[in-house]
C-alpha positions as CSV (number, residue, x, y, z in Angstrom):
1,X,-81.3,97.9,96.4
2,X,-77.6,97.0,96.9
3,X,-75.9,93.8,95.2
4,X,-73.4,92.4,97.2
5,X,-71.2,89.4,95.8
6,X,-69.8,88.4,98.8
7,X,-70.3,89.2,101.9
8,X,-67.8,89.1,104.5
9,X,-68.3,90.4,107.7
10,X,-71.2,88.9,109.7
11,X,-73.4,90.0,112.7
12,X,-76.1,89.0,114.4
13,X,-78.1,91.9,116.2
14,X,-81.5,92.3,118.4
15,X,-83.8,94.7,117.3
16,X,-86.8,96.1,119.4
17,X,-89.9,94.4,119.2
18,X,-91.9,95.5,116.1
19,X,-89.2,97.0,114.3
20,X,-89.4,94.1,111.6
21,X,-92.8,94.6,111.1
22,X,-92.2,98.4,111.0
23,X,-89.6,98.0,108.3
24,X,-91.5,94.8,106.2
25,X,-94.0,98.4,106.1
26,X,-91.6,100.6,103.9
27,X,-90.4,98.0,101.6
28,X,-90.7,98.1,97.8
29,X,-92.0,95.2,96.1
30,X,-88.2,94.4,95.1
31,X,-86.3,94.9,98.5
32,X,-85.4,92.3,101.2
33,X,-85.6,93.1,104.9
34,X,-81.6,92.5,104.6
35,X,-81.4,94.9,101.8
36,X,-83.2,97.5,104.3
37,X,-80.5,97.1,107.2
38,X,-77.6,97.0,104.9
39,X,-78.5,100.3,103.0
40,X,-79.7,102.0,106.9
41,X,-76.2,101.0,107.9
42,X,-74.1,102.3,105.0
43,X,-75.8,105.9,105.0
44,X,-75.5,105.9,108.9
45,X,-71.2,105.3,108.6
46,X,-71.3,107.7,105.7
47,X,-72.8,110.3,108.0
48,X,-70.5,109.4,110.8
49,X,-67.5,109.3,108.1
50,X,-68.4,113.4,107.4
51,X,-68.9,114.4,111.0
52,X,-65.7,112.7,112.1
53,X,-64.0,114.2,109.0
54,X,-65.5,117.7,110.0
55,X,-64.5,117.7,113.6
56,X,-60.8,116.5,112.0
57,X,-60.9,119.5,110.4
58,X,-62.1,121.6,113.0
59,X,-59.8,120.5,115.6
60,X,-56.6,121.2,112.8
61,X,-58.0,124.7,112.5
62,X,-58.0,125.5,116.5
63,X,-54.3,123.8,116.7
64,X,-53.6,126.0,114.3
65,X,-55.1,129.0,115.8
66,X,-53.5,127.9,119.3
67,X,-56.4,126.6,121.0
68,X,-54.6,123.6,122.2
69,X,-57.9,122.4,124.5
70,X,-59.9,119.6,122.7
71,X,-63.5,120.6,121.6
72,X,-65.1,118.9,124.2
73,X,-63.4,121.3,126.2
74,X,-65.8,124.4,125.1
75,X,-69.5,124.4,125.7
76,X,-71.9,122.9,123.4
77,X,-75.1,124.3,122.1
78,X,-76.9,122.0,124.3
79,X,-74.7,123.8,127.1
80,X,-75.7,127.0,126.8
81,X,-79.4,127.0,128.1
82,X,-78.1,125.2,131.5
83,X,-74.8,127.7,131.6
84,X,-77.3,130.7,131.2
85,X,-79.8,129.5,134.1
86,X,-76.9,129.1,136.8
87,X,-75.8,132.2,135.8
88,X,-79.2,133.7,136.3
89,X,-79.0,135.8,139.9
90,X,-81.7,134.6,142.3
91,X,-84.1,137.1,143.5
């Protein structure tokens, strides 16, 4: 559970329908709904934080190696199946 003494940025969001009821379902005895989203949002912008740090990285080490296109430049993982099958002669 996080303590917060003050709390300065504010938000109101929508949620899907019976996503409240979904999360009242995994809370512990001690933990408000508001406790939930807060600690949901923090690990999610950690997460971010790393893979934005990583792709930092990454795109220093192909400057540096003289690959001056971006990253989004080279296909993806989720590019090869698709490249392969227009590849693929037809018969």
């Amino acid at each position: 559970m996080t303590i917060h003494k003050r709390i300065i940025d504010k938000m109101a969001a929508g949620f899907p329908s019976g996503t409240f009821g979904r999360i009242d379902a995994t809370l512990s005895l001690t933990e408000t709904r508001t406790d939930f989203i807060r600690d949901a949002v923090e690990r999610e912008l950690k997460r971010r934080e790393r893979l934005t740090s990583a792709r930092a990285k990454l795109n220093s080490s192909r400057k540096s190696e003289g690959l001056t296109q971006p990253p989004e430049a080279y296909p993806s993982r989720l590019d090869m199946p698709r490249m392969a099958a227009a590849r693929k002669k037809p018969r």
